[in-house]
N, C-alpha and C positions, 0 to 999 in steps of 0.2 A: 256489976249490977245485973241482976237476970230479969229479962223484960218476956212479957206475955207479946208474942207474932203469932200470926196468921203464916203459914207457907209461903201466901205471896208477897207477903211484905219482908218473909227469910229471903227468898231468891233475891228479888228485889235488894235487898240490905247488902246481901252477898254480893252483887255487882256492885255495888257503891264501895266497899270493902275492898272489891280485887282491882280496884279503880278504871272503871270500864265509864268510859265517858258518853261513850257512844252506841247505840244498841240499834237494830235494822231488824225489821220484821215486818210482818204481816198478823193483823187478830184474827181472832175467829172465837168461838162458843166455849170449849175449855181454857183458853189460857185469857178469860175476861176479866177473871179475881187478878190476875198478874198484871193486867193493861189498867183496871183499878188502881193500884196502886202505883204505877208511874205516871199517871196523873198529876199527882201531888209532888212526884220524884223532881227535884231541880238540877242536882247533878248528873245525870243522865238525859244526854240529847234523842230521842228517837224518833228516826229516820223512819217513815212509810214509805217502802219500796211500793210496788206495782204488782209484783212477782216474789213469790217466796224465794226463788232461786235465785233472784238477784239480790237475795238480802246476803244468803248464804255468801256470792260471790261481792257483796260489798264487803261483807265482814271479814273474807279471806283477804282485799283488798286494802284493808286499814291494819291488817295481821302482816302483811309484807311489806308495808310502809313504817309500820312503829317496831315491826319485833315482837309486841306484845298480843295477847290472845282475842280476836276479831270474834264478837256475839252475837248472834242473830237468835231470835225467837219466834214461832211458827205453831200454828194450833194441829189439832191431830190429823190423821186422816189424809187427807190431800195437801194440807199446808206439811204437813213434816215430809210426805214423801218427792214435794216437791223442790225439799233443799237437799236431795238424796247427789245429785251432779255437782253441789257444792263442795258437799263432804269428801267427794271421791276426788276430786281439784284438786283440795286443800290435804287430802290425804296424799296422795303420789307425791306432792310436792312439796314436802312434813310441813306442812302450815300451822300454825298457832290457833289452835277456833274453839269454841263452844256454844256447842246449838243445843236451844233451848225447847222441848217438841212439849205442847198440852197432849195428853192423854185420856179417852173417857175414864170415869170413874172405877174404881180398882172393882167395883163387885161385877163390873159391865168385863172385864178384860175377858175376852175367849168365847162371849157372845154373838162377834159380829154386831155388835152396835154402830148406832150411826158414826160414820167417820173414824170406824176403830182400825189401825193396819197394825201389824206388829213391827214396830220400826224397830227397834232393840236388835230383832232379828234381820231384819231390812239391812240396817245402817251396819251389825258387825263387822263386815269382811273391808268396808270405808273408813271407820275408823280407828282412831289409837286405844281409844274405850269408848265404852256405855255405859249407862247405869239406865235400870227403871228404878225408880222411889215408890219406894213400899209404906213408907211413913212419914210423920213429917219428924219424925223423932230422928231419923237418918239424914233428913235433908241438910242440916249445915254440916255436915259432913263431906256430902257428896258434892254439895258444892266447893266447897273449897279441893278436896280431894279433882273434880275435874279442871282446873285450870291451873294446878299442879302439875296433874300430868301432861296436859295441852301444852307448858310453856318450858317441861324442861327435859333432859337426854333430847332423843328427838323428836322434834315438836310435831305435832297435828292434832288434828280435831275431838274433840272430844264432845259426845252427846248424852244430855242429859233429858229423861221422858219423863214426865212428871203429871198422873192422873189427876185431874180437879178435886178430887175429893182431898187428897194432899193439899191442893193451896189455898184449900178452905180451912183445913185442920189448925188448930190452935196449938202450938206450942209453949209452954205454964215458962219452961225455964234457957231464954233463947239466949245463946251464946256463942259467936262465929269462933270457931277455932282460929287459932293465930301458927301452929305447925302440923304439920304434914307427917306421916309415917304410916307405909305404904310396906308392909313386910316384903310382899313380891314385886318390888317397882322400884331398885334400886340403880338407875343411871351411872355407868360407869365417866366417871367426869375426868379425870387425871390418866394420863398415858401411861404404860411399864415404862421404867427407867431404863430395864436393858431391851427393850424392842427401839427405845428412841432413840439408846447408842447403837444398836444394830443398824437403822435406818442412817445415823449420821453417816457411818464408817463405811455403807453402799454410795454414798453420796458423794464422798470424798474420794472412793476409787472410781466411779462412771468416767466415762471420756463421753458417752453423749447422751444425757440425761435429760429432760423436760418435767414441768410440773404441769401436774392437771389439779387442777380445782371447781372447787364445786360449791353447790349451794350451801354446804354446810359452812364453806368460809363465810357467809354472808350471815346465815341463823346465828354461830357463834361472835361475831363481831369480831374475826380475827384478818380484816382485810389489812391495817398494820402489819401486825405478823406476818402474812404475805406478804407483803412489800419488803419489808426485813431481810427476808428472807431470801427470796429472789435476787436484791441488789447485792447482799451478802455473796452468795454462789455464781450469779450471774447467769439462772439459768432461764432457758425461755419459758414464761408463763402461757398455759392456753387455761381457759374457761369453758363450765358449758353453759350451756345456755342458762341455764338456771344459774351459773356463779357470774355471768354478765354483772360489772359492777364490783367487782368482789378485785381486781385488782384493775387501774388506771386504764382504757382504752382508747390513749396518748403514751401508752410509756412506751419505751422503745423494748423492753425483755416482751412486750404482749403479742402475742402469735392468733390470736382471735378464738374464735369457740372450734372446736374438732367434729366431722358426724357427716351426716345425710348432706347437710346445706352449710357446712361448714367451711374454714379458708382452705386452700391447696395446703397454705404455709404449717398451719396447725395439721391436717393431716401426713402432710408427706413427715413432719418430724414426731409424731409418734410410730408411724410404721418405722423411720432410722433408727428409735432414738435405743439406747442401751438401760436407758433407767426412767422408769415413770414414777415421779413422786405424786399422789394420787392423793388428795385435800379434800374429806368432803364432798367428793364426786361417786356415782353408785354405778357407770359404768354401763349405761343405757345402751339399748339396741341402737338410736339414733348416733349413739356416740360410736362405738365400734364396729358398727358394719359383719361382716362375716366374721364370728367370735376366732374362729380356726387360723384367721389369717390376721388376725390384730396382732399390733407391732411385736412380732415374730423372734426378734432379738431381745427385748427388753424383760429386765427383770421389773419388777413392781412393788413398790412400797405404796400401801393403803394405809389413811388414817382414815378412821368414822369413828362417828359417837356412836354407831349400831350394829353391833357384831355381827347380825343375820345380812351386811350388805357385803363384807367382807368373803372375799371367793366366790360369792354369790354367782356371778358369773363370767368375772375372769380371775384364773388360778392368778394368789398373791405372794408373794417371796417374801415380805417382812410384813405381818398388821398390827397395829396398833391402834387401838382400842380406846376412844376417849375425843373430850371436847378438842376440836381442831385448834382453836386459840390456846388453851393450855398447850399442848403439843404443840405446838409451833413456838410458844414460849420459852418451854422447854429445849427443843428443839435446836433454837437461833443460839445459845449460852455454849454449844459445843461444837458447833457444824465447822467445817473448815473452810477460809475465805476462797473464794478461784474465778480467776481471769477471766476476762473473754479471750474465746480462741478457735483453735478454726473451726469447733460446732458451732460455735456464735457465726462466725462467718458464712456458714454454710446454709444454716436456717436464717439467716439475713436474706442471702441471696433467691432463697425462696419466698420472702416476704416481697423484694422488691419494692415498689413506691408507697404500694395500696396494698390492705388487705383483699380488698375485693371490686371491681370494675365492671361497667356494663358497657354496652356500646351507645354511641350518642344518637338523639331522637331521633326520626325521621318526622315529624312534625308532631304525634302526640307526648303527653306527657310520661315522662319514664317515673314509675313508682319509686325508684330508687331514690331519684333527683330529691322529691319532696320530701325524704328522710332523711336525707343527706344535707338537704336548706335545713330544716327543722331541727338537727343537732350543729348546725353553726350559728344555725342564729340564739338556741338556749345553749350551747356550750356545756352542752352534760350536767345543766343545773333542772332540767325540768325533772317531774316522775313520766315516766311513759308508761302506759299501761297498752296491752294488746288486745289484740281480737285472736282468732289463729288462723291457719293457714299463710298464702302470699306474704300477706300484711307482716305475719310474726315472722317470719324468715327474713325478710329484707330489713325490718327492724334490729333485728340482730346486726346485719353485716354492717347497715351504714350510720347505725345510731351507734356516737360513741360515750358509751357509757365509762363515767370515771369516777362515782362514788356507790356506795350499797346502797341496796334500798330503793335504786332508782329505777327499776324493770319492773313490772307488775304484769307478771303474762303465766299462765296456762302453762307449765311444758310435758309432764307426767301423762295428765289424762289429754291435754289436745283438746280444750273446753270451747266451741265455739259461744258466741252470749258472752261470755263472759269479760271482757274489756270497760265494755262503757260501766256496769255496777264495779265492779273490781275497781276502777281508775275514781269514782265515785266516794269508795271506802276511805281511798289514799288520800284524796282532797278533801277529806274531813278531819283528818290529822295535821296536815299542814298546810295551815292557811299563809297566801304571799306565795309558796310556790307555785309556778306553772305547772298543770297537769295535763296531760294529753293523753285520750286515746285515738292510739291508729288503728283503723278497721278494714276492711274489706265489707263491698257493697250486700255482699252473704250473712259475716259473721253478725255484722250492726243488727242486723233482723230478728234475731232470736231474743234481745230482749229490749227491744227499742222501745216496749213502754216506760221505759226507765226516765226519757227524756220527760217525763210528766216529774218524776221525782225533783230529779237536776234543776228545771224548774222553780218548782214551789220552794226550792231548800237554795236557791240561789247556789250550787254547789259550782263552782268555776273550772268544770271540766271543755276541754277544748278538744270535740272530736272531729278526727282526718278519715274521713271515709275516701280508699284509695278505688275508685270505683271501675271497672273492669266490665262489669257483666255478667260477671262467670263465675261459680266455685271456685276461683282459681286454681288451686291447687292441686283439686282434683282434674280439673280440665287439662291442667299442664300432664300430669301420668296420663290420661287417654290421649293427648296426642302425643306423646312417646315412647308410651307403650302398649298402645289399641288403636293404635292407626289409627289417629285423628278421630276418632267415635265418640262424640261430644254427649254425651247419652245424660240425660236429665242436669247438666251442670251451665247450662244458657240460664239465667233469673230474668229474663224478660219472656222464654219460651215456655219454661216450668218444665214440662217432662220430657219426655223426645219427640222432635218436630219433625218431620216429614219432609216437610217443606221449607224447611227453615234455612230463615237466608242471610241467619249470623246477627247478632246485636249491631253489628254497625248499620247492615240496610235495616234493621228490625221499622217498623209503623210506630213502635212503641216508644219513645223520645226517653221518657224518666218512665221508669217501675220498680220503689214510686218515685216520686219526686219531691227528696229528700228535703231540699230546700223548702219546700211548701210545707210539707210534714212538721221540721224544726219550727217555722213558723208558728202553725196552727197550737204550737207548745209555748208560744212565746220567746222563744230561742232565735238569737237573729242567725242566720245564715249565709253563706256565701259558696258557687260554684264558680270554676275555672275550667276549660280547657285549652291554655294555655301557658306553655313555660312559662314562658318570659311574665308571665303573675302571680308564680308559688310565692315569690318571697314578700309582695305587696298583700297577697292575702293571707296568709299567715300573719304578716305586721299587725292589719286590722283585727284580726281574732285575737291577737294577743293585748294588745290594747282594749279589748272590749271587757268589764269589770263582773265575771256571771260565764254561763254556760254557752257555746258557740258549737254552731256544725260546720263542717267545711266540706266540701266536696270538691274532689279534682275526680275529672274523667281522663282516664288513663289508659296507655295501650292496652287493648284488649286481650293480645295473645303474648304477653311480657312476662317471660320466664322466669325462676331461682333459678340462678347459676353462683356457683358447682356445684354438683350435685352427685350427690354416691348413688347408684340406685340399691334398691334396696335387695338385702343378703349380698353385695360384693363387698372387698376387701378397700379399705379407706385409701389406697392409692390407683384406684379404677375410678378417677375422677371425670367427668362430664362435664367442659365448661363453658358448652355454649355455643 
């Protein structure tokens, strides 16, 4: 049946279609005809962020929680360029997204009209595509056509800019397409069958191999497969940070993430090891340290769904090309069974009790600790979502994650802001779970009007502000590498003090003071500075049914340890 639509009631139809339950945005003057029309929209929940940016990072947040592609919509001008940090998020870190930007009117483009930017060109080098709509005769088209390519090979964002004069436009004969065919956009999905016997028969000769995986085990849904796989071979699993999740962090083959603030245990056995079997991982500076001196011995087998990551930047010995779950499918049907033996032994012995240890208080509270309480007391059942810096690093080491899906954090672009909308997105997808975001007293601040949303939408986020004082993160490299020169990373001093006599004597008690703040949102609140109440305050926030702040004040000069410094080689560990 061909029905008479308006563009905004195409777009609009088009989301109900690709079954987008939930949409995050901000209005404005061009995209009014679209906010008209969800109005009336029942199937589609939408969420009033604060910030355009935190719409983006909600959407990229309910994209890393379900798999499927997170929507945000934004009007021209200042609302589109203001999800520009979302897109680049969600792009480093092939995320699922399509944002939706109003456009002035097509006769108005190249005017300089009020609110006109050329996002098209703005946004290409961030995303996976673009489109401008020229028509409304193209629009179901392109719509369907962007969350196509948002959701499949490698997934990321896809933006779609759409002049008002288009969502006014009448279409006589509307009908959503039901397939996709994309001449130049063909996803290689299925592995070569003789690169995958190539890869078995390296697998089967190594004497000391390790697997690295990556976030693609987690976008493919092939964390079985890994599993499979590993107890198969018996070889030791590491992750990076972005595959946190992606195979148990309880199982005994798990060696932790590899990098900058990674275990000894995962880097001392890639620099050993003879064979990296490489999942889905794209081989980040973070991860490799000085490219010249990464594991020196080993040959390398890469699988990616994206051939431009392959050698990209470290030389590959066998690649194979295609979704990680297929390949590892594939894969598990031929590989040859093998023991543990004295490489298991030996990267045991580098494991030792813990993957990672700090030293015990001297009376404040150690940021670890509260990480460390918070995945025994949720047992790897909550979602965590991050801030970055401090926060994100010690997240990693002491939160044991043991199913996908369960990290919601930054790692490509290093997105500060971005936690509490992010963790925001995830808790609209799955209601009953505990959601958490951990912060640092820095990150929380870039988009803490968010706490107005969480709010009004009763959204049951529980945030851990681990609070310090300080950038941390940055402040920890100027005292280790600039002679203690604390230079504008004090948040109660602001730029460089003179006289500054350190956040602990500071006059300033709370800046600000978080607990009032959460309040004056309706948010109940609670601060600690002391141990011996992480686990009593936690209990009450997790029992409270709606959105909660928490705040611990925590040592002030409390380090990541281990730590690679940056351009050396992954066995020039630093730990503390």
């Amino acid at each position: 049946m061909l029905l008479k639509k308006t563009g905004a009631q195409i777009i609009v139809d088009a989301m109900v279609q690709e079954g987008v339950d939930v949409l995050f945005g901000y209005p404005g003057g061009v995209v009014i005809p679209i906010f008209d029309v969800l109005y009336d929209t029942k199937e589609i929940n939408f969420i009033l962020t604060r910030h355009e940016q935190a719409a983006a990072h909600a959407a990229d947040g309910y994209a890393r929680a379900t798999g499927r592609a997170g929507v945000c919509l934004v009007t021209s001008g200042p609302g589109a360029t203001n999800i520009m940090t979302g897109l680049a998020t969600a792009f480093l870190d092939s995320i699922p997204m399509v944002a939706i930007t109003g456009q002035v009117a097509s006769p108005l483009l190249g005017t300089d009209a009020f609110q006109e930017a050329d996002i098209v060109g703005i946004s290409r080098p961030i995303t996976k595509h673009n489109f401008l709509v020229k028509s409304v005769e193209e629009l179901p088209r392109i719509m369907k056509e962007a969350f196509h390519i948002a959701n499949t090979g490698r997934p990321g964002p896809v933006l779609i800019d759409i002049p008002v004069d288009v969502s006014r436009s009448v279409l006589d004969n509307y009908v959503y397409p039901t397939d996709v065919s994309i001449r130049s956009y063909k996803p290689n999905l299925v592995g070569h069958v003789k690169q995958i016997e190539k890869a078995a028969e390296k697998i089967a000769d190594a004497k000391q191999p390790v697997i690295f995986a990556g976030g693609g085990i987690i976008h493919s849904g092939a964390h079985e497969e890994l599993r499979a796989f590993a107890e198969t071979t018996n070889i030791p699993v590491i992750t990076s940070f972005m595959g946190l999740g992606g195979f148990p962090g309880d199982h005994p083959l798990f060696i932790g993430m590899p990098g900058m603030h990674g275990s000894k245990c995962a880097n001392f056995t890639l620099q050993e090891s003879d064979l990296i079997i490489s999942i889905g991982a794209r081989f980040d500076d973070r991860v490799t340290g000085f490219v010249e001196k990464f594991a020196p011995n080993a040959s390398i087998i890469h699988m990616d769904i994206d051939p431009a990551a392959i050698s990209k930047i470290i030389k590959v010995d066998v690649p194979v090309v295609g979704d990680a779950r297929n390949i590892l499918q594939s894969l598990n049907k031929i590989i040859t069974p093998r023991k543990a033996d004295a490489w298991n032994e030996k990267v045991n012995s580098w494991k030792g009790d813990k993957l990672f240890s700090y030293p015990p208080s001297d009376g404040a509270i150690k940021p670890q600790a509260v990480i460390e309480k918070l995945s025994d007391m949720t047992n790897g059942q909550a979602l965590i979502a991050t801030e970055v810096g401090q926060n994100q690093m010690w997240t990693a080491q002491y939160y044991k994650f043991l199913k996908p899906r369960t990290l919601i954090s930054s790692g490509g672009l290093g997105t500060m802001g971005f936690g509490m909308p992010a963790a925001m997105g995830a808790a609209m997808t799955n209601p009953g779970v505990p959601v958490f975001d951990i912060a640092g007293d820095g990150s929380i601040q870039m988009n803490i009007q968010e706490l107005a949303t969480l709010a009004i939408n009763k959204i049951p986020v529980k945030i851990v502000i681990l609070n310090n004082s300080y950038l941390g993160m940055v402040r920890q490299w100027q005292q280790m590498f600039f002679n203690y020169r604390y230079s504008a990373t004090c948040l109660k001093g602001g730029a460089i003090c003179g006289k500054c006599v350190g956040p602990q004597n500071c006059k300033k008690k709370y800046l600000p003071d978080f607990v009032k703040l959460a309040e004056s949102y309706d948010i109940p609140a609670f601060r600690t500075d002391k141990t011996s109440e992480i686990e009593s305050v936690l209990s009450k926030a997790i029992e409270i049914d709606g959105p909660v702040l928490i705040e611990f004040i925590v040592a002030q000069e409390e380090n990541v340890f281990p730590m690679v410094p940056a351009g050396k080689p992954l066995d020039e560990i630093l730990e503390g």
